[in-house]
ROTOR-419120 format. One line per 5 residues: for each residue x, y, z of C-alpha. Coordinates in Angstrom, 1 decimal, decimal comma. Example, Ala and Ser with C-alpha at 12.3 -4.5 7.8 and 13.67 -1.06 7.14 Angstrom:
BEGIN
12,3 -4,5 7,8; 13,7 -1,1 7,1
***
This chain:
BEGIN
5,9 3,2 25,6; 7,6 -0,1 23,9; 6,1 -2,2 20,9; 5,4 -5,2 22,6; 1,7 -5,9 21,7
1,4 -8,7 19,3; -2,4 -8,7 19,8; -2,7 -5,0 18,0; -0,9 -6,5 15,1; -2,7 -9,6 14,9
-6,1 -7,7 15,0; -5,1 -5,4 12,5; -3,9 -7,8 10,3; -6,9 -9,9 10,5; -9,0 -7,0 9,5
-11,7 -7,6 6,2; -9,9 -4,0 4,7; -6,4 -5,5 5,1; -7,7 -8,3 3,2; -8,6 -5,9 0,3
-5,9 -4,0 0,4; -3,3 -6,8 0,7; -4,4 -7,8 -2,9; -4,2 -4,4 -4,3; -0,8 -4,3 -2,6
0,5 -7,4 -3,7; -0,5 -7,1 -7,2; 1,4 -3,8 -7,4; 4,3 -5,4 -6,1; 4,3 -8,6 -8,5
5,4 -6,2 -11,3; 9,4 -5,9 -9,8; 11,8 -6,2 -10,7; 10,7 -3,5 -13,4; 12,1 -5,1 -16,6
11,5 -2,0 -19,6; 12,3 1,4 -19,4; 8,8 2,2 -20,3; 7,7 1,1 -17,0; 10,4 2,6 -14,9
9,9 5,5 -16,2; 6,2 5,7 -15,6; 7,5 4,2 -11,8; 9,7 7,5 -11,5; 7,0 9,9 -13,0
4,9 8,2 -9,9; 6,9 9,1 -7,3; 7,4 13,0 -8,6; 3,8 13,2 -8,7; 4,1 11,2 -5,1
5,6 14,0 -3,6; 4,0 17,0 -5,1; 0,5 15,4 -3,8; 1,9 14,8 -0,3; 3,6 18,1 -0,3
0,3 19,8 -1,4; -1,6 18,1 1,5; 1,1 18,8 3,8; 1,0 22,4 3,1; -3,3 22,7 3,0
-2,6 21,8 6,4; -0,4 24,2 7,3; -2,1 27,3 5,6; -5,4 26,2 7,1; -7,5 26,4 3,8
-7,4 24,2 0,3; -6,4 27,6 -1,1; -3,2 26,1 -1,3; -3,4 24,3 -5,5; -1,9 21,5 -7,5
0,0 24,3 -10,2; 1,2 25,5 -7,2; 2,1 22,8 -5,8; 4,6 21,4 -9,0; 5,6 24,8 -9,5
7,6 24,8 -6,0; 8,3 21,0 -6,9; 9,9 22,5 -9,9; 12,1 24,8 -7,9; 10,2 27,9 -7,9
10,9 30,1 -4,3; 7,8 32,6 -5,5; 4,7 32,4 -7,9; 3,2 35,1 -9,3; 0,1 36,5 -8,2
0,2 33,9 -5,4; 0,2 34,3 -2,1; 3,6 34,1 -0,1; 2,3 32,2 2,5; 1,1 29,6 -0,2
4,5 29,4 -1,5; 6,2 29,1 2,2; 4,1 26,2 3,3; 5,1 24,4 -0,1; 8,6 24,9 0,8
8,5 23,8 3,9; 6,5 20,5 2,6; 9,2 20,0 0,6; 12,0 20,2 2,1; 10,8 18,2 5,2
9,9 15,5 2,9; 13,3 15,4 1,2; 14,6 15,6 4,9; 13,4 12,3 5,0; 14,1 10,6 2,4
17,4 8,7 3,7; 15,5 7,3 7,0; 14,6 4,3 4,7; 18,2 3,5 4,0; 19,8 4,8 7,7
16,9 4,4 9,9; 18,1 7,1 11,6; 15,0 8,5 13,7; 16,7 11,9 14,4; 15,8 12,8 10,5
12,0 12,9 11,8; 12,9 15,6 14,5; 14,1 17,4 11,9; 11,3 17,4 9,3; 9,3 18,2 12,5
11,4 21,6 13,1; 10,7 22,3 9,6; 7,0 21,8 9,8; 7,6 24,0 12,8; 4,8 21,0 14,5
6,2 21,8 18,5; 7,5 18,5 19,4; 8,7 18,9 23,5; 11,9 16,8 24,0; 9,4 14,1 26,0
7,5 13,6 23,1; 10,9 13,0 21,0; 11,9 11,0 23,7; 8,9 8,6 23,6; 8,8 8,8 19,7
12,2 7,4 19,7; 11,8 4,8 22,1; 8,6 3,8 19,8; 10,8 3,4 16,7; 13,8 1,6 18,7
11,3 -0,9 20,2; 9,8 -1,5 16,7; 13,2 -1,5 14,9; 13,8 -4,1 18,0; 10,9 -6,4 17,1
11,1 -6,4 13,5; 14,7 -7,7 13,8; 14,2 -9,9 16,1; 15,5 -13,4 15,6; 12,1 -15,3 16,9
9,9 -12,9 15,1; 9,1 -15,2 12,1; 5,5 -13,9 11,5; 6,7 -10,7 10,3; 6,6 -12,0 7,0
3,7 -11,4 4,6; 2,5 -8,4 3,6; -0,8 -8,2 5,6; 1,5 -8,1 9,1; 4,3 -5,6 7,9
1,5 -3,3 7,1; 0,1 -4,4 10,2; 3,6 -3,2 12,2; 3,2 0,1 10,4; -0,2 0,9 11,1
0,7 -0,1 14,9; 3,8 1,7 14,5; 2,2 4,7 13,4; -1,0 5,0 16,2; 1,7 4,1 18,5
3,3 7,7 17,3; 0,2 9,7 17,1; -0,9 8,5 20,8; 2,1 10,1 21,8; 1,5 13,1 19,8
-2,4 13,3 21,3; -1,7 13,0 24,7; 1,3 15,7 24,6; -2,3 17,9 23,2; -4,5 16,8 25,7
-1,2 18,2 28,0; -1,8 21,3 26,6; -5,1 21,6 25,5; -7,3 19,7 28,1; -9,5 16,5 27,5
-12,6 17,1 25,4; -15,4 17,4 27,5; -17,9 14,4 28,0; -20,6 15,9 26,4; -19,2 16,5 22,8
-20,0 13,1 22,3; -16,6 12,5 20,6; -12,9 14,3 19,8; -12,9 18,3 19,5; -12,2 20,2 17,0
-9,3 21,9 18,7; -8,0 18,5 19,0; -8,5 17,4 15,7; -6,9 20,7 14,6; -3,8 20,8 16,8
-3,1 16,8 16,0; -3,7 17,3 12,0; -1,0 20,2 12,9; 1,1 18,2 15,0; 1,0 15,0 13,5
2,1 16,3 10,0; 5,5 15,1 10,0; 4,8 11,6 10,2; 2,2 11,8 6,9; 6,0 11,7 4,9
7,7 10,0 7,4; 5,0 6,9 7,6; 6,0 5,8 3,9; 9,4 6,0 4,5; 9,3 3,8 7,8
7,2 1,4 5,3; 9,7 1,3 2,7; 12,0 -0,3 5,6; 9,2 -3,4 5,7; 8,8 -3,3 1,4
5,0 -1,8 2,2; 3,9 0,3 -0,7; 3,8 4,3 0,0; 0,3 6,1 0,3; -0,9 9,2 -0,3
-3,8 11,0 1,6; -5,4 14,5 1,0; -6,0 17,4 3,4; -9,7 16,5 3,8; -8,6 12,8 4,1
-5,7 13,2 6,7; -8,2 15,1 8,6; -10,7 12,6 9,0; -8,8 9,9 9,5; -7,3 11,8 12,7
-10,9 13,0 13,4; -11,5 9,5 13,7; -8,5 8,4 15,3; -8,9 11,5 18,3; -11,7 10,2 19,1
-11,8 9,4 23,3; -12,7 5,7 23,3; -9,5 4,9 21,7; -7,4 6,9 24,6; -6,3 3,9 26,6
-6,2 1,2 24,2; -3,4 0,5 21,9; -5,5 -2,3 19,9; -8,3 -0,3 19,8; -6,3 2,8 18,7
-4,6 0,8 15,8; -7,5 -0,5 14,5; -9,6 2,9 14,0; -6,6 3,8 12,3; -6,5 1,2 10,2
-10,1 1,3 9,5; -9,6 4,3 8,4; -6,2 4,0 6,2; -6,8 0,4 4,4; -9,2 1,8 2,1
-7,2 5,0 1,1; -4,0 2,6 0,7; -5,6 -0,2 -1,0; -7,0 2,8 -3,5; -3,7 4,2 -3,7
-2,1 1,0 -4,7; -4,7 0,4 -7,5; -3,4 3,9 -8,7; 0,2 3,3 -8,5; 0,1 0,2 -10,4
-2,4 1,5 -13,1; 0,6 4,4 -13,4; 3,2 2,0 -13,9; 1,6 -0,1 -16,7; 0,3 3,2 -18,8
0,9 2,7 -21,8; 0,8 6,3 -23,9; 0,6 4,5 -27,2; -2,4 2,5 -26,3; -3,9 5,5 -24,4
-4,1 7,6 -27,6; -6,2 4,4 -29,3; -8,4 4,3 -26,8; -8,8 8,1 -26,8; -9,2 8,3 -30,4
-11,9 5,5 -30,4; -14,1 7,2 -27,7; -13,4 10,6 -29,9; -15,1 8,4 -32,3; -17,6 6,8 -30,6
-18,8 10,2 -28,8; -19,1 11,7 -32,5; -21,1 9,0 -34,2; -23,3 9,2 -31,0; -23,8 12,9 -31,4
-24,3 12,5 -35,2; -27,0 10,5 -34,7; -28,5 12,2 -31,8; -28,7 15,4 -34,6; -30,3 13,0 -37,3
-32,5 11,2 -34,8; -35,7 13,3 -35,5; -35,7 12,6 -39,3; -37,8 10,0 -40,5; -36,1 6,8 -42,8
-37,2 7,2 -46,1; -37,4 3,1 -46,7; -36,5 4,3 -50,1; -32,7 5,4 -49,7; -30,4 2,8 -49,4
-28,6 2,8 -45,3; -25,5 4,8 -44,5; -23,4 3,8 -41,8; -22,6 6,6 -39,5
***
């Protein structure tokens, strides 16, 4: 397994959803440096809220069911070790989110892969040491590529994200076929992946949902954020057979799949850096005021003008 297909970037990259997402991701990026505290703030509020969406995802995932909810969620971000009236489990699969996804959070600055094997022993996701092996060799043959002297088209933002999303079915190929090892291929009549499959890979593959954005901080790619249902479909999508053999073709129903949900999740992050609380509580006040001068006259509306009283303005 080495990163040596230039033609699964280059078709990713090329894609009509990078396209859209490349301008979502640039214009989020054209606001650094961050120049007033206002905005850094709102950029550091985005990244707590980052990790207690991810974490809630992550842990969905683990329990099985969306039982798992967002109070709950920033009430373990907050510190909390049990909640209330909550179940245990709940509160164990938060913790476990957590602290594999602040595990993680020094691969960006030491790009040192053996952080992943430990979120994965956290997420308790089963990894055999060939599967480690072969994950490795995938992030040392990217790390090889990216830094590599020739490499000059590396550059804008369409083919970093590009060498993630090629990065990242790279991974999850690895992850499938040590599945198929133990689970079997789907059977030829299903007419697509199964749902043991799906299951076992959305299980599996959970470490590198936090790992992914911290690989793409090492290229200056924005970070994403997917929910349970969404992480599921897009490997229901991805586990699909007719990708099996193909790494292009692998990369870009992943990519099909992810470009919307990033490109949306830029949009977000930029709109959360340039709130502006001041200017949110005009425009909240004026559609308190338009919504009552609505309903005002919705009460009135069955009364006849008397052509003899002068107007009153509502």
């Amino acid at each position: 397994m080495t990163f040596n297909d230039e033609h699964a970037v280059e078709q990713v990259a090329s894609l009509p959803a990078m396209k859209t997402a490349v301008r979502s991701g640039t214009d989020l990026t054209e606001l650094w440096p961050l120049t007033t505290a206002e905005r850094m703030d709102n950029d550091a509020k985005y990244a707590e809220n980052l990790q207690v969406r991810l974490t809630l995802t992550m842990a969905r995932v683990l329990v099985g069911t969306t039982e798992v909810t967002l109070p709950d969620a920033e009430f373990v971000y907050e510190g909390a070790d049990a909640i209330p009236g909550r179940p245990q489990e709940v509160v164990d699969a938060l913790l476990a989110a957590n602290d594999a996804y602040e595990q993680l959070n020094p691969y960006s600055d030491s790009h040192d892969f053996s952080l992943l094997f430990e979120a994965a022993e956290t997420l308790t996701a089963g990894w055999s040491e060939a599967t480690q092996k072969q994950l490795g060799e995938i992030l040392d043959d990217c790390t090889a590529y990216i830094h590599d002297t020739d490499q000059k088209r590396v550059t804008g933002l369409d083919h970093r994200f590009a060498v993630v999303l090629v990065t990242f079915a790279q991974m999850l190929r690895v992850l499938r076929s040590q599945i198929i090892a133990n689970l079997g291929s789907d059977s030829p009549h299903t007419g697509g992946a199964s749902s043991d499959r799906v299951r076992h890979l959305e299980r599996v593959a959970l470490p590198l949902l936090p790992f992914i954005n911290e690989f793409a901080e090492t290229l200056g790619v924005p970070r994403i954020c997917v929910t349970a249902d969404q992480w599921h479909g897009l490997l229901a999508a991805f586990a699909t057979p007719n990708g099996d053999d193909d790494s292009a073709d692998s990369a870009r129903v992943l990519a099909e799949s992810l470009l919307p949900l990033a490109a949306a999740e830029w949009r977000k992050h930029r709109e959360d850096i340039l709130w502006d609380p001041a200017e949110a509580k005009r425009a909240a006040k004026e559609e308190d005021e338009r919504k009552n001068k609505e309903a005002l006259a919705a009460k009135f509306a069955h009364i006849k003008d008397d052509p003899s009283k002068p107007e009153v303005e509502l």
